[in-house]
Every structure is written in structure tokens, then in C-alpha cells.
MARBA-286328 format. One record per residue: residue in three letters; x negated, y negated, z of N, C-alpha, C in turn. Coordinates in pm, whole numbers, padded with zeros to 5 digits, always signed. Atoms other than C-alpha are relative to their C-alpha. Layout:
N
ALAXYZXYZXYZ
...
END
This chain:
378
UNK+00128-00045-00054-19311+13189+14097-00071-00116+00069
UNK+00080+00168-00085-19522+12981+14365-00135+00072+00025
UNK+00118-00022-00011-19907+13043+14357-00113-00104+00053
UNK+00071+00033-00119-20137+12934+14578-00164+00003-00057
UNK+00145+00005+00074-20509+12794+14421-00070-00099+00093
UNK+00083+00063-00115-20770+12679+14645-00180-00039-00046
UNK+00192+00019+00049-21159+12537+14606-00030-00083+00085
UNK+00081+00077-00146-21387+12445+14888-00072-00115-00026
UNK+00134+00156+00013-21579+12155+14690+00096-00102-00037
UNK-00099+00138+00066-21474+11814+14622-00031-00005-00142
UNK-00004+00016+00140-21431+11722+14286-00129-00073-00046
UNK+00110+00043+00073-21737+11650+14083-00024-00056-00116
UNK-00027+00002+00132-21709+11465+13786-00131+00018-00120
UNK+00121-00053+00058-22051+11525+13687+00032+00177-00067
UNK-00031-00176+00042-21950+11922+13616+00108+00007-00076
UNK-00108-00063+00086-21762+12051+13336+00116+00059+00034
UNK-00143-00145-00088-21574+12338+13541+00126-00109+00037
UNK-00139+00061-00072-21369+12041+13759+00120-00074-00139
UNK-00114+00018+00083-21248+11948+13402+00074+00130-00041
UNK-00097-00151+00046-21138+12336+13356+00107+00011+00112
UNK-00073-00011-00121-21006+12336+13676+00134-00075+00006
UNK-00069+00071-00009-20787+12058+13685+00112+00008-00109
UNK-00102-00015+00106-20640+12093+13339+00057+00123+00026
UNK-00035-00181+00003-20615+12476+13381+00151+00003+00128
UNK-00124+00036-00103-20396+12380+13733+00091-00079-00044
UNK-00090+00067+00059-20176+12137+13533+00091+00069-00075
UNK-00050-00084+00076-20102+12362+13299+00072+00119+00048
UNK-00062-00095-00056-20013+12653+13513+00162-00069+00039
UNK-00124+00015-00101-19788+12400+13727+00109-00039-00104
UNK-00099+00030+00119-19606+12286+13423+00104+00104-00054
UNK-00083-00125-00015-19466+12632+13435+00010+00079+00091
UNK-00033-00070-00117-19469+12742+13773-00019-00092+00119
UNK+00019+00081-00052-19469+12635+14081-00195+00010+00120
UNK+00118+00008-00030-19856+12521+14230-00050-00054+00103
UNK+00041+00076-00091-19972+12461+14561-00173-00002+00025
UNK+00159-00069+00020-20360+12391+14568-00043-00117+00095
UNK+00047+00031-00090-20546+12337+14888-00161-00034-00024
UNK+00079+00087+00032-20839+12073+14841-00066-00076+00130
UNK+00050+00107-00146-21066+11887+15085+00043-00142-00101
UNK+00011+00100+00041-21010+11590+14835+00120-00040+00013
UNK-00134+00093-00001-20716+11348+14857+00098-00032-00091
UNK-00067-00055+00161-20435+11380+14607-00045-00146-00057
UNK+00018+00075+00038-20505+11017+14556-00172-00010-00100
UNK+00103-00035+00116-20858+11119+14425+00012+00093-00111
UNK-00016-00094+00118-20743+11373+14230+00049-00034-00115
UNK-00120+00079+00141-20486+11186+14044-00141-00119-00041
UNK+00085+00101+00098-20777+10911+13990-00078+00077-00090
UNK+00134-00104+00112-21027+11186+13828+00098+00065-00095
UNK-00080-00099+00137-20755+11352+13614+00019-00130-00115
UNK-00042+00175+00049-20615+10969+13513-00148-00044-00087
UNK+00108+00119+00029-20990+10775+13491-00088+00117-00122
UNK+00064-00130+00109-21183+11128+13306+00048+00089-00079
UNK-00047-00066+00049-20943+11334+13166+00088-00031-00083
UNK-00070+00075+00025-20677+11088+13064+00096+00140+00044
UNK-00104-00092+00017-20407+11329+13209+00078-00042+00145
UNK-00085-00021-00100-20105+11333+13434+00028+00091+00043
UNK-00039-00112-00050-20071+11558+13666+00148+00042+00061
UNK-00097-00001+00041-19769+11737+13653+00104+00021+00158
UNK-00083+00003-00095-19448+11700+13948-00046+00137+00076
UNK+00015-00113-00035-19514+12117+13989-00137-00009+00096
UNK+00138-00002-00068-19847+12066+14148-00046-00081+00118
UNK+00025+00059-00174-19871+11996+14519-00136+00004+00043
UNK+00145+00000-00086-20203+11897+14702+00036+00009+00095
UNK+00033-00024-00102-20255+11990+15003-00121-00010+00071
UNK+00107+00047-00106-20565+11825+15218-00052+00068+00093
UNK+00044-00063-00111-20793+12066+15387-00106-00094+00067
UNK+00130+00047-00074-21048+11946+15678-00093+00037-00043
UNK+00159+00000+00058-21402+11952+15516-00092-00067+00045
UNK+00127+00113-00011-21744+11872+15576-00113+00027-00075
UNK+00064-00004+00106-21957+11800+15323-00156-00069-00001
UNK+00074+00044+00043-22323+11752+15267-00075-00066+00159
UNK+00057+00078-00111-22404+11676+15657-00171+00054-00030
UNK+00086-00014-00004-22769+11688+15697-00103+00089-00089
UNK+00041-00141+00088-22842+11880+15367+00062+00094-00031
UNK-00027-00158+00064-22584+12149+15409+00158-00029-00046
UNK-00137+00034+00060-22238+12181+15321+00079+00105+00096
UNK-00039-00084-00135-22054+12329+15640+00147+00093-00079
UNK-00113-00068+00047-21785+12576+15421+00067+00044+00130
UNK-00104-00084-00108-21643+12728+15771+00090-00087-00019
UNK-00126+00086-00053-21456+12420+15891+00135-00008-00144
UNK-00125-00026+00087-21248+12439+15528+00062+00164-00007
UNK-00087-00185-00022-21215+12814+15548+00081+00046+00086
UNK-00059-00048-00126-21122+12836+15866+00194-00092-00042
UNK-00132+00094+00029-20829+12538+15763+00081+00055-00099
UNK-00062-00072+00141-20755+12750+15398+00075+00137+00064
UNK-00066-00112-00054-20660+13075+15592+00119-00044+00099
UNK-00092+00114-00060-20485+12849+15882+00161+00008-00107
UNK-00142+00034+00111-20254+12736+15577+00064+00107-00078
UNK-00030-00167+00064-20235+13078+15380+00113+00053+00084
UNK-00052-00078-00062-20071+13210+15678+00145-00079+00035
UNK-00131+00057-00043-19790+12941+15699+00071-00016-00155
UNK-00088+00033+00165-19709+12924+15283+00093+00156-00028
UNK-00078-00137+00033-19453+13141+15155+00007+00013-00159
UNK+00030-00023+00075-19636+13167+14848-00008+00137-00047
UNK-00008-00129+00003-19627+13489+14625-00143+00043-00043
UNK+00116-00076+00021-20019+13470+14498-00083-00108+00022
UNK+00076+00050+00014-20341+13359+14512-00095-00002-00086
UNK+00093-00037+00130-20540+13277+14249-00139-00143+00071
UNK+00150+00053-00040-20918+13198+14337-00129+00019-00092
UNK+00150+00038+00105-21267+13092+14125-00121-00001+00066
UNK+00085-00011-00065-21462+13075+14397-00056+00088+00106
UNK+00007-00084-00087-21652+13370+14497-00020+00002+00177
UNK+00009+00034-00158-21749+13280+14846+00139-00024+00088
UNK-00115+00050-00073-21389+13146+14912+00112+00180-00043
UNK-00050-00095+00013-21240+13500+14714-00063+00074+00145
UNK+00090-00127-00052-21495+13721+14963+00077-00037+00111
UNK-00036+00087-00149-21377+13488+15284+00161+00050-00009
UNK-00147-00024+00011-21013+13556+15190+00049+00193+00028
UNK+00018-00118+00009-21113+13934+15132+00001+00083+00132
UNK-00001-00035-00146-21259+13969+15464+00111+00002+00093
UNK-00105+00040-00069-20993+13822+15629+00133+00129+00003
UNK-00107-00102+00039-20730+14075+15473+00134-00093-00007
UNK-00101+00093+00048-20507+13801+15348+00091+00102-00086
UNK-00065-00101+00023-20197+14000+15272+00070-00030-00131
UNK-00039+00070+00131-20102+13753+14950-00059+00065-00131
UNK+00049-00061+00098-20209+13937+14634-00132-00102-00077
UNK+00092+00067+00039-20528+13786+14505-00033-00024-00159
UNK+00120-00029+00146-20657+13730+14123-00083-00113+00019
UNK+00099+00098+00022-20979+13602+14063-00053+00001-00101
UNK+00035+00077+00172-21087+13404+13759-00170+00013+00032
UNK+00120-00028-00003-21415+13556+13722-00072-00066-00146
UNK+00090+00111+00109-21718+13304+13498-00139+00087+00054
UNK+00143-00049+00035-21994+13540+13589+00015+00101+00104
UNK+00029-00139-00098-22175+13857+13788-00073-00074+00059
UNK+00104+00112-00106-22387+13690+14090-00165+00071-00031
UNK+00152-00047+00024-22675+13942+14084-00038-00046-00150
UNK+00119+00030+00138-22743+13942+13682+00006-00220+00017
UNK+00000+00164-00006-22675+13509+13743-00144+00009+00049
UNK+00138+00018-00071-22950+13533+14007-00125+00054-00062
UNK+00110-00021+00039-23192+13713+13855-00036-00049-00134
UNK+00038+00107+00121-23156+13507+13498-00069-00155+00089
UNK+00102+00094-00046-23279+13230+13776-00133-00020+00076
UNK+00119-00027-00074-23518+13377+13908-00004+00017+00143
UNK-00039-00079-00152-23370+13443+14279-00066+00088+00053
UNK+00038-00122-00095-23478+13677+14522+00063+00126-00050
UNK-00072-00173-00025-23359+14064+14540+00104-00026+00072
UNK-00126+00011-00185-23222+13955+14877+00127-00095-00062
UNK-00068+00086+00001-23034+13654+14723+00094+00110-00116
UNK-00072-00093+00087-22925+13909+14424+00078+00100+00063
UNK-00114-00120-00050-22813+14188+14652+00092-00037+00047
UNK-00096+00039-00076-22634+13952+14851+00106-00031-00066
UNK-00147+00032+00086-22415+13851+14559+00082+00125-00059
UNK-00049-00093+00045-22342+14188+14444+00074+00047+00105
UNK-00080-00082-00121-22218+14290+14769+00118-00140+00073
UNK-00053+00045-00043-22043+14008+14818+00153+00011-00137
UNK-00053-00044+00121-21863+14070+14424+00133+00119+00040
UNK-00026-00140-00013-21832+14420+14569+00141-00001+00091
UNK-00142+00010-00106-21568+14293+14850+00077-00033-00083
UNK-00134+00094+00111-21377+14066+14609+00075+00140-00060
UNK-00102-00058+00117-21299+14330+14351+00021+00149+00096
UNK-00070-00115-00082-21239+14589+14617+00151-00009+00016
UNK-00132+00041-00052-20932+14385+14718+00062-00106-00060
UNK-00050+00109+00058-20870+14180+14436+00140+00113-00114
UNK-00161-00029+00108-20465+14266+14275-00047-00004-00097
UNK+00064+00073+00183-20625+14122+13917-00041-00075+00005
UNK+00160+00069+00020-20894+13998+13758+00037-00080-00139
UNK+00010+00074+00108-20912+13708+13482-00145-00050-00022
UNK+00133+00029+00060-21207+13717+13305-00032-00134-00126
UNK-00008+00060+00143-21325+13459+13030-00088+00027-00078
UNK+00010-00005+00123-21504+13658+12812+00082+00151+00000
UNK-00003-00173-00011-21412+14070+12755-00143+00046+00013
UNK+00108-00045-00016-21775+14101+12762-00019+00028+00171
UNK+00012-00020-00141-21762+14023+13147+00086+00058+00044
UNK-00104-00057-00092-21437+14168+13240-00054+00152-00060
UNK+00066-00123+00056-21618+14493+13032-00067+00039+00133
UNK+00111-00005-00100-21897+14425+13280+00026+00040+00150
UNK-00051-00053-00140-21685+14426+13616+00056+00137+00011
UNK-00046-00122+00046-21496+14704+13507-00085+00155+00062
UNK+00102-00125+00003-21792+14940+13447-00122-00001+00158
UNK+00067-00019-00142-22003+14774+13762+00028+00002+00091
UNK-00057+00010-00167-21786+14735+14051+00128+00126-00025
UNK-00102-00057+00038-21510+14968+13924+00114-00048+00015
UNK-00140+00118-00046-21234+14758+13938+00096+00083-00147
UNK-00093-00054+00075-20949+14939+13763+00106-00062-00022
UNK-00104+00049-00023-20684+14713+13840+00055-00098-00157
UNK-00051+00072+00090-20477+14485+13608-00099-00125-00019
UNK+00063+00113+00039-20709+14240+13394-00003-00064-00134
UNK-00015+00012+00092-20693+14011+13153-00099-00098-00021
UNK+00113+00042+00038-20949+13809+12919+00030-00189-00054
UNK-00038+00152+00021-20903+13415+12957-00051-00091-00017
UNK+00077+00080+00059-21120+13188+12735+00009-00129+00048
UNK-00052+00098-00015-21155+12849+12840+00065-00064-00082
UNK-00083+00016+00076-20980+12637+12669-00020-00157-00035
UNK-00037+00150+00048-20895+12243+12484+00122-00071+00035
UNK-00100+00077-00011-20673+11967+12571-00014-00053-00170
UNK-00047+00032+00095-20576+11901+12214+00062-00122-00022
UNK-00020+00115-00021-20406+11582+12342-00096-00118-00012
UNK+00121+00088-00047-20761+11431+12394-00062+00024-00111
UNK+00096-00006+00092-20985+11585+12144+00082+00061-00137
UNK-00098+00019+00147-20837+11540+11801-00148+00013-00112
UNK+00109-00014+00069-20993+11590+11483-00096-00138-00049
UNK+00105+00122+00039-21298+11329+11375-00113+00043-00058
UNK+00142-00023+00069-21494+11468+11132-00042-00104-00070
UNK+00041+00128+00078-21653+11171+10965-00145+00029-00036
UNK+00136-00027-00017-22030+11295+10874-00079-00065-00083
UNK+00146+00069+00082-22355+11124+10772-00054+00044-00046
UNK+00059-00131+00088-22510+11432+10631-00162-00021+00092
UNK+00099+00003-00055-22761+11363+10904-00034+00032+00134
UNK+00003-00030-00142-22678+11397+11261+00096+00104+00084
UNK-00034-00127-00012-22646+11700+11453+00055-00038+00189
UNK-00022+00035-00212-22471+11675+11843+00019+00123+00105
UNK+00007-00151-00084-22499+11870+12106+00067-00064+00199
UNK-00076+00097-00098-22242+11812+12407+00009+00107+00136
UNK+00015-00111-00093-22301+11979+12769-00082-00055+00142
UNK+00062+00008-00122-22468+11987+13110-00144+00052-00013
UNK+00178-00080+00006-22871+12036+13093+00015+00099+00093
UNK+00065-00179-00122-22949+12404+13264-00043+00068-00118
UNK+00124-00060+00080-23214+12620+13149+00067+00109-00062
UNK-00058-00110+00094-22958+12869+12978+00103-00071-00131
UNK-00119+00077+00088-22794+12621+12755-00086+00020-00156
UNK+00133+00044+00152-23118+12618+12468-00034-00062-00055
UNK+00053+00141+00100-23221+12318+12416-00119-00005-00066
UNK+00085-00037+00017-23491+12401+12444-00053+00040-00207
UNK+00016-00094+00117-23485+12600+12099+00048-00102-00091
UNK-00095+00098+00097-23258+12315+11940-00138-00101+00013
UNK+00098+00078+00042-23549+12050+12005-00113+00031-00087
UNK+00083-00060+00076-23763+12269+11829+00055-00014-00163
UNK-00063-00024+00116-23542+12315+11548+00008-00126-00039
UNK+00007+00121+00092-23481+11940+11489-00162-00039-00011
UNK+00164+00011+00011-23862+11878+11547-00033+00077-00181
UNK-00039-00064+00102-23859+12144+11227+00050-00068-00142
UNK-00091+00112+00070-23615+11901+11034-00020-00117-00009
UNK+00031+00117-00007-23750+11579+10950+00141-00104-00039
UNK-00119+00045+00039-23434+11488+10786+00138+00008+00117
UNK-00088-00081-00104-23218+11580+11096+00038-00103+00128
UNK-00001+00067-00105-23105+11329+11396+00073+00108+00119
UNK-00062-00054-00077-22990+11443+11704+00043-00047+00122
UNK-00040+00079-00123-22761+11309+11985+00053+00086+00129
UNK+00013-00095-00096-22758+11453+12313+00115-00082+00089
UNK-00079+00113-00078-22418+11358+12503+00036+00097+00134
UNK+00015-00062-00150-22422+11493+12887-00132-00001+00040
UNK+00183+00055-00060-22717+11517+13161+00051+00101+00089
UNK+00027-00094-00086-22767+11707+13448-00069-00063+00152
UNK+00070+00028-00074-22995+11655+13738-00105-00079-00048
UNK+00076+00053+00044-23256+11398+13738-00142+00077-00044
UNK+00161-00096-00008-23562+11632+13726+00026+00090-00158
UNK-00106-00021+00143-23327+11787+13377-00024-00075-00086
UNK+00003+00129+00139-23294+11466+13212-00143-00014+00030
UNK+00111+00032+00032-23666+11401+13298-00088+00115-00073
UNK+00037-00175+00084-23763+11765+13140+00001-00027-00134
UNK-00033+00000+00177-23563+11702+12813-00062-00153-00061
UNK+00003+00065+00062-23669+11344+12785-00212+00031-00024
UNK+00175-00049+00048-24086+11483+12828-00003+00069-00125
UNK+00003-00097+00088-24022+11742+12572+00036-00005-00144
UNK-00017+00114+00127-23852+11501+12330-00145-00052-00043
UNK+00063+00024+00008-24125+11318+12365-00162+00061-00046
UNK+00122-00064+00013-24425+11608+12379+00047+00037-00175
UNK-00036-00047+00132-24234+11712+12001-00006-00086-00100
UNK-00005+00170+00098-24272+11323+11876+00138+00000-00088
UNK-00130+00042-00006-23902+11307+11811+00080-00080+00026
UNK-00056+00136-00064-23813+11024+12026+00059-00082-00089
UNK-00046+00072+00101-23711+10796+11699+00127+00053+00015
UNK-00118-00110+00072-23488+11087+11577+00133+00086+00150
UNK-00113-00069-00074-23307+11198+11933+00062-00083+00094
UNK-00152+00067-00079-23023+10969+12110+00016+00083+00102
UNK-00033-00019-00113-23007+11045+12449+00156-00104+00090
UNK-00174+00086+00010-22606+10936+12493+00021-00011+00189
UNK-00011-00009-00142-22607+11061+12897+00185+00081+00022
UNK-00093-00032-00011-22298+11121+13049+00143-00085+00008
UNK-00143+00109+00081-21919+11028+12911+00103+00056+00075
UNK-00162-00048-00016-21588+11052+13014+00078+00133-00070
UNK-00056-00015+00077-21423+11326+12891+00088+00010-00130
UNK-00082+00046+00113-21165+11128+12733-00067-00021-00087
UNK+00069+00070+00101-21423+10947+12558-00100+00067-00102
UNK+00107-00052+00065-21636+11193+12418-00001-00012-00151
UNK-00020+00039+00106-21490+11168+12094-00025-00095-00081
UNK+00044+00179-00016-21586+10796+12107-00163+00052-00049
UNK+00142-00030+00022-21952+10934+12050-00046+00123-00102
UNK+00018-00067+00138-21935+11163+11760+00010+00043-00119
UNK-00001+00055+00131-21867+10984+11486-00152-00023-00092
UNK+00125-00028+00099-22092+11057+11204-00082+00148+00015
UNK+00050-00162-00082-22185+11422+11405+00049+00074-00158
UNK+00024-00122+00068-22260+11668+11078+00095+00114+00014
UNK-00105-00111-00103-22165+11930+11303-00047+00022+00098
UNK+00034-00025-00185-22204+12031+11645-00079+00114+00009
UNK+00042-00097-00042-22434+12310+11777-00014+00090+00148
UNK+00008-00104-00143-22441+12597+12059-00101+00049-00038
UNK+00083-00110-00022-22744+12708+12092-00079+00094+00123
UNK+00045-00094-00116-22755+12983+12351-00103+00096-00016
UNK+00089-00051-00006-23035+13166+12455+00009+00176+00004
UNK-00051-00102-00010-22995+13540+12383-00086+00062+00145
UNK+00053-00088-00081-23218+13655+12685+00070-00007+00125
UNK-00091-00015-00123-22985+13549+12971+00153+00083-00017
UNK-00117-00051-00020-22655+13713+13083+00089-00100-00002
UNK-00077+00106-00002-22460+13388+13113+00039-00028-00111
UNK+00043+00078+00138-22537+13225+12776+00016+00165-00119
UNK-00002-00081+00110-22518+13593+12577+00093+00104+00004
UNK-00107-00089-00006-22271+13753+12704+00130-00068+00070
UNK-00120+00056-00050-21992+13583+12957+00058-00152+00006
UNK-00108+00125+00015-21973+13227+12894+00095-00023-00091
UNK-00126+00046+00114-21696+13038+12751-00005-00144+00015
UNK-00048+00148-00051-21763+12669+12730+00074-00068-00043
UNK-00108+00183+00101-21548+12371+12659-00026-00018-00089
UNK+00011+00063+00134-21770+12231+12430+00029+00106-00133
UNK-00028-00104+00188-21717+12543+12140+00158-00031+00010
UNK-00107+00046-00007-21365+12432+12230+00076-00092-00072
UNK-00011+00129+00073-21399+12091+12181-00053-00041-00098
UNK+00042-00027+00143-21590+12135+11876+00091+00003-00109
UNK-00104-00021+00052-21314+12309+11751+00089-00115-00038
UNK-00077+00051+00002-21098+12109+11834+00001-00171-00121
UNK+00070+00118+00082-21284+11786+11654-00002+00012-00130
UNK+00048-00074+00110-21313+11969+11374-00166-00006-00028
UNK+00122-00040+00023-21685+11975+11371-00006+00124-00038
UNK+00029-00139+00080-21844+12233+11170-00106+00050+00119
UNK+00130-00018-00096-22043+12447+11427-00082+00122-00032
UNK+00152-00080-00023-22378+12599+11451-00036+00073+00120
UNK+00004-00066-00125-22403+12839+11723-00062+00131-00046
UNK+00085-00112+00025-22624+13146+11795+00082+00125+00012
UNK-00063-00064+00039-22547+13450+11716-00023+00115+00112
UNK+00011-00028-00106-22483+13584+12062+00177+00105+00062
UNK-00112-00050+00007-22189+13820+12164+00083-00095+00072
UNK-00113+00127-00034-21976+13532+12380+00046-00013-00121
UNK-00056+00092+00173-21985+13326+12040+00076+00128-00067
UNK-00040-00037+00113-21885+13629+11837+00165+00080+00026
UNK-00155-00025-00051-21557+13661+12092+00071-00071-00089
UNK-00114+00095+00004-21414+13361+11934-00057-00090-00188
UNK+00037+00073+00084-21644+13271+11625-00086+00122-00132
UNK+00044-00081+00131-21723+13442+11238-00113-00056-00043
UNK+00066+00033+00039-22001+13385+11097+00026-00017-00157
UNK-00079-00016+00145-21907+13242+10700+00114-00087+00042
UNK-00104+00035+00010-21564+13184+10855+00050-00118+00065
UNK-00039+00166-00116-21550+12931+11118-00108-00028+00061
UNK+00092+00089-00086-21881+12866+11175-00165+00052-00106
UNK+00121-00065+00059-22270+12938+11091-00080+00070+00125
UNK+00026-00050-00096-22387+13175+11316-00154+00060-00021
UNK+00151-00009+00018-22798+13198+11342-00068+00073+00142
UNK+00059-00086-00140-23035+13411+11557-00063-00032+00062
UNK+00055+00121-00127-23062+13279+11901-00124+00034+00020
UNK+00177+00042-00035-23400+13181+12007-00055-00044-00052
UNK+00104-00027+00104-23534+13168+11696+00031-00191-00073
UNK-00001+00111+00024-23599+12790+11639+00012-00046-00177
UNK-00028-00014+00166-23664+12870+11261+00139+00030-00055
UNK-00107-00051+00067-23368+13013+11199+00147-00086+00031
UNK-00122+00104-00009-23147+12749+11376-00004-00122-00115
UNK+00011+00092+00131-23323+12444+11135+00073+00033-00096
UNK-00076-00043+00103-23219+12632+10855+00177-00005-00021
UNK-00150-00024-00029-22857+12681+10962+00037-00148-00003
UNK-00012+00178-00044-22865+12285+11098-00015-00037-00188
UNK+00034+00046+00084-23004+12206+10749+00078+00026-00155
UNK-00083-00056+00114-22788+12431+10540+00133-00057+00001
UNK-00123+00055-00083-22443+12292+10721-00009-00124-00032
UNK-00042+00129-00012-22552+11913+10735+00002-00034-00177
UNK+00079+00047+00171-22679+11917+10319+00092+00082-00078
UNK-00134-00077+00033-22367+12129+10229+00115-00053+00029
UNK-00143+00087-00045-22049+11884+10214+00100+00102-00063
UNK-00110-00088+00032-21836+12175+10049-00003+00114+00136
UNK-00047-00063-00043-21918+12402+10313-00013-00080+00118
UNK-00062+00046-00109-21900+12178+10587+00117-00073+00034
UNK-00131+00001-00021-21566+12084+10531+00063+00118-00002
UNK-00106-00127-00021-21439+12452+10498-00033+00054+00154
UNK-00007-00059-00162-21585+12519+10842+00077-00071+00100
UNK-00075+00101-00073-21491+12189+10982+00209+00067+00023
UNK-00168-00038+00002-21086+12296+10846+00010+00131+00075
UNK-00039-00143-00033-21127+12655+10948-00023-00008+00197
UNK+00042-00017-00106-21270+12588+11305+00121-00098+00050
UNK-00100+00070-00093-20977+12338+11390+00145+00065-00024
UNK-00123-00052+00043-20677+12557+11236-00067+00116+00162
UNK-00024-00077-00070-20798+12817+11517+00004-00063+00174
UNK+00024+00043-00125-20838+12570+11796+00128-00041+00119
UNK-00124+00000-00055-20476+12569+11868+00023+00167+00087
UNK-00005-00127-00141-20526+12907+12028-00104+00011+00119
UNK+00085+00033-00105-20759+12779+12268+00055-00141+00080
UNK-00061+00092-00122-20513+12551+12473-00050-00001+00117
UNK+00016-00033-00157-20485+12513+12820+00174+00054+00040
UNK-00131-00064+00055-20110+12576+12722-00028+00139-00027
UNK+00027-00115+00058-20217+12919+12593-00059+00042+00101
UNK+00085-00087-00141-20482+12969+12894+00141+00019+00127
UNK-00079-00006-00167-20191+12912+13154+00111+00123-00031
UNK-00079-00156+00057-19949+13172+12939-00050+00116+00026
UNK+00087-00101-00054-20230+13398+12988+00004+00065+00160
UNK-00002-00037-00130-20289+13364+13344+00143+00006+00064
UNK-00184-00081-00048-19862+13423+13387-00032+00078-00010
UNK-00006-00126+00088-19881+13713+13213-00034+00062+00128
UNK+00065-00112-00106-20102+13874+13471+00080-00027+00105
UNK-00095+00021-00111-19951+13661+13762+00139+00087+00028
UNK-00130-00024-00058-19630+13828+13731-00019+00137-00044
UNK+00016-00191-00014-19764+14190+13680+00003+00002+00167
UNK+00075-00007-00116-19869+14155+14004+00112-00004+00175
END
């Protein structure tokens, strides 16, 4: 099999996704064969997999260098790579395409690219937009742009069942789909539970659907409670969370770590209690279709985790069994959970053991088996 994966941005190492991305394409090519058309230079690619990921990328996986222009005067000119991604489409004698990026799925759509398409769907554009507060106009425009994709999309890979539920029932997409969690490099994040019975971590990209919001509250709550914050976001983000630290008189008690290497993250959560997710139940992102790394890499650490009790989480997580699962929003009710978990060394080693015995089914080995599976329905 030879499949054909494409993305119009350069690699970002600031963003989580380009670590899903990259591993997720390794993993495929390690069992098939992978040609993936990039404005970036294989020589950058191999440094960001190498310098952040610690990973080799595997013989199966060909780059291919599209013309891009990026970031002239404010904007980010997507034609000149689209126009170069179809260009190349039409000379590979590839049997699929597998695409993440709606704008580049819709562009492919239009076109009537005669290669069978799946797209790895991470959200709905309208409910996205209107959890940010968007326009109508900017909302309709994503729904109708959704609306092309899954008109003419072969199969769909969702990562939760909540969202592939969601496409299903809103766009009608009948076609072959399957439900593909992100996933752990297991190579990298190993177990390290080591705990102080005091500090709680929380590992991610600041955006206003993540809940920190609710978590600063909750250690604020907890006098007994530290908390280390390892990722950042935009500067106007980190200056948000570090006011709000501050407006809660916390500052002593919260470690602002910034942003780490992948590899290294592990390097920074020694003595971590246990880890927490706390998603916000009122968005669509955060309560129903994400799947992040970090409940992954949690796992994978064996950290005992604290996460809200949100349908995503309850794809992949028991409450009792592999985790403590508390009701999102509710700042009271996370302390408690935080407080019951870090002051409980019997049951935070049975979560810790139970949450890393299942983290072997959250590969990227296991995600790329997945996305065969469908690939070769198709």
C-alpha cells in the first residue's frame, strides 16, 4: 500500500498536534509505504523528530518539498502550496490520501481528486467556532466547508466515537469509519511515578478550553497542594495564567515550568502526585471530541490521574479504576479529588498501576493498525 499525507503548515514545535503528526506518519510508514508532501525540508523534519521527539524517522517515509509562502505581510498565502499539492497528486501513483487538514481536505474535494480520500477528523468547525465565540458567517463557513469534505470523503477517522457519532448524524456521512484515539510513544514516556504527596502537574498548551482556569481555583482551595504547570501558549496566555496565579495569591505554591521538549517532559515530573485533566464541560472540544496526548502520557508515566468527568475522558477512563473522575467545572469538587489522590498512597498506586497496564493500547503502533484497517477497506 502507498498513501499519500499532506499538510500546508510548517512544522511548529510549539503545538502538540506536529508531535501527533509526525509520530502518527512514522508509524504508518513503518508498515506501509508513505509519501507526505510538506513545505518544510526533510532536513527540518528529521531535526524536529531527532531534537523534540527523540525519534527516527523511518526508511518508508518520503518527503516531498512543496512551494510555500508563509506569513508574508500577516497572511499565510495557502494557494501557492495547493496549487503545488494537486500539481503532485496528479503525477503519484499513490492508492490514498489521507488528510487532517480541513481546508487542504475541502481544496482536494473541490478539485475532484480521483485518489480515495480519508480524513482524520479532531473536531466540527461550526460547534469549534461558536465555543470561540466566532461569527455565524465564520461558523457557517466551516460547516459548509465540513459539508464538501464528507460529501467526498471514502472514510473518516475520528478520535473520539463521540465525534465520529457527531459527523455521522450531522453531515450524514455513511461511509466506512473508524474511531482513532491519539496515542503514546512508550519509547519516550516510561513509567516515573515517584510522589511527594504534594504536587499536582498539569501538562499542555494554554487555550481557554483546557480549564485551568477551574484547576487554579481548586489548588487555591488546597493549601497543602503545589502545582506545576509544564507548556505555554501565546504570550497574552502565559500573561493571563500568570495574572490569575497571582490575583488567587498562589504564586509560592505554582511552578510555571514553560515549554519542554517532548522527550524531556518526563525530566519535569518527578515528585508529580498525579497528573490532572481538567476539561471544561461547557465546550464541544474539551467534552466531547478531544483526545489529548497528555491523558496518554499520563498513562503512560504512570501518574495517577484526575480528570473531569466529561464524556471524551469516559472513552478511555473509569472512574475507581484507572483514574478519579470529578465534576468538570466544579472547582470544589476537583480539590477534593486532587486532595483525596495526593493524601491516599494506597490508592494512588493502584491508579498509578492500573492507568499504565492500559497505556499499551494507546500506541502510535496501535493508532497506525487502526488507520490500516480502514486504509485498506477502501
Amino acid at each position: 500500500m502507498h498513501v499519500v499525507f499532506a499538510h500546508h503548515e510548517p512544522i511548529d514545535p510549539g503545538r502538540a498536534r506536529w508531535a501527533a503528526i509526525v509520530r502518527s506518519l512514522a508509524a504508518v510508514a513503518g508498515r506501509a509505504e508513505v509519501t507526505w508532501y510538506s513545505p518544510d525540508s526533510a532536513e527540518r523534519v528529521q531535526a524536529y523528530a531527532a531534537d523534540q521527539l527523540a525519534l527516527t524517522l523511518p526508511a518508508g517515509l518520503k518527503l516531498q518539498t512543496l512551494p510555500s509562502v508563509h506569513k508574508r505581510m500577516g497572511l499565510t498565502l495557502n494557494s501557492v502550496f495547493f496549487r503545488a499539492f494537486i500539481k503532485a497528486l496528479g503525477k503519484s501513483k499513490a492508492g490514498l490520501l489521507w488528510l487532517r487538514s480541513d481546508k487542504l481536505a475541502a481544496h482536494a474535494s473541490h478539485k475532484g481528486v480521483a485518489m480515495p480520500l480519508v480524513y482524520e477528523a479532531h473536531l466540527v468547525g461550526e460547534m469549534w467556532a461558536r465555543d470561540r465565540g466566532d461569527s455565524d458567517r465564520k461558523a457557517r463557513r466551516l460547516s459548509e466547508l465540513e459539508r464538501d469534505i464528507y460529501a467526498k470523503a471514502a472514510g473518516v477517522a475520528a478520535i473520539t466515537k463521540g465525534l465520529l457519532d457527531e459527523i455521522r448524524s450531522r453531515f450524514g456521512f455513511n461511509g466506512p469509519g473508524v474511531v482513532v484515539p491519539s496515542a503514546v510513544d512508550t519509547n519516550v514516556f516510561k513509567p516515573c511515578f515517584e510522589p511527594d504527596g504534594q504536587t499536582v502537574v498539569w501538562i499542555g498548551t494554554l487555550q481557554f478550553w483546557k480549564g485551568l482556569t477551574t484547576l487554579l481555583e481548586a489548588i487555591a482551595q488546597s493549601p497543602g497542594l503545589r502545582l506545576r504547570v509544564i507548556g505555554g501558549g501565546k504570550p497574552e496566555a502565559e500573561t493571563a495564567l500568570r495574572d490569575e496565579v497571582a490575583r488567587l495569591g498562589i504564586t509560592d505554591r505554582v511552578q510555571l515550568v514553560g515549554r519542554v521538549a517532548q522527550k524531556d517532559i518526563s525530566l519535569h515530573v518527578k515528585g508529580a502526585s498525579c497528573a490532572v485533566h481538567p476539561l471544561p464541560p461547557e465546550h464541544s472540544i474539551s467534552s466531547r471530541f478531544t483526545s489529548p496526548l497528555k491523558l496518554f502520557e499520563y498513562m503512560a508515566m504512570g501518574l495517577p490521574i484526575v480528570a473531569a468527568d466529561v464524556g471524551s475522558v469516559r472513552e478511555v477512563l473509569l472512574d475507581g479504576a484507572n483514574a478519579r473522575l470529578y465534576e468538570g467545572g466544579n472547582a470544589g469538587s476537583l480539590a477534593a479529588a486532587l486532595r483525596e489522590v495526593t493524601g491516599d498512597s494506597a490508592l494512588a498506586g493502584r491508579l498509578s498501576a492500573e492507568s499504565s497496564k492500559i497505556a499499551g493500547e494507546f500506541t502510535y503502533g496501535r493508532r497506525a493498525e487502526r488507520l490500516l484497517e480502514l486504509f485498506e477497506k477502501l
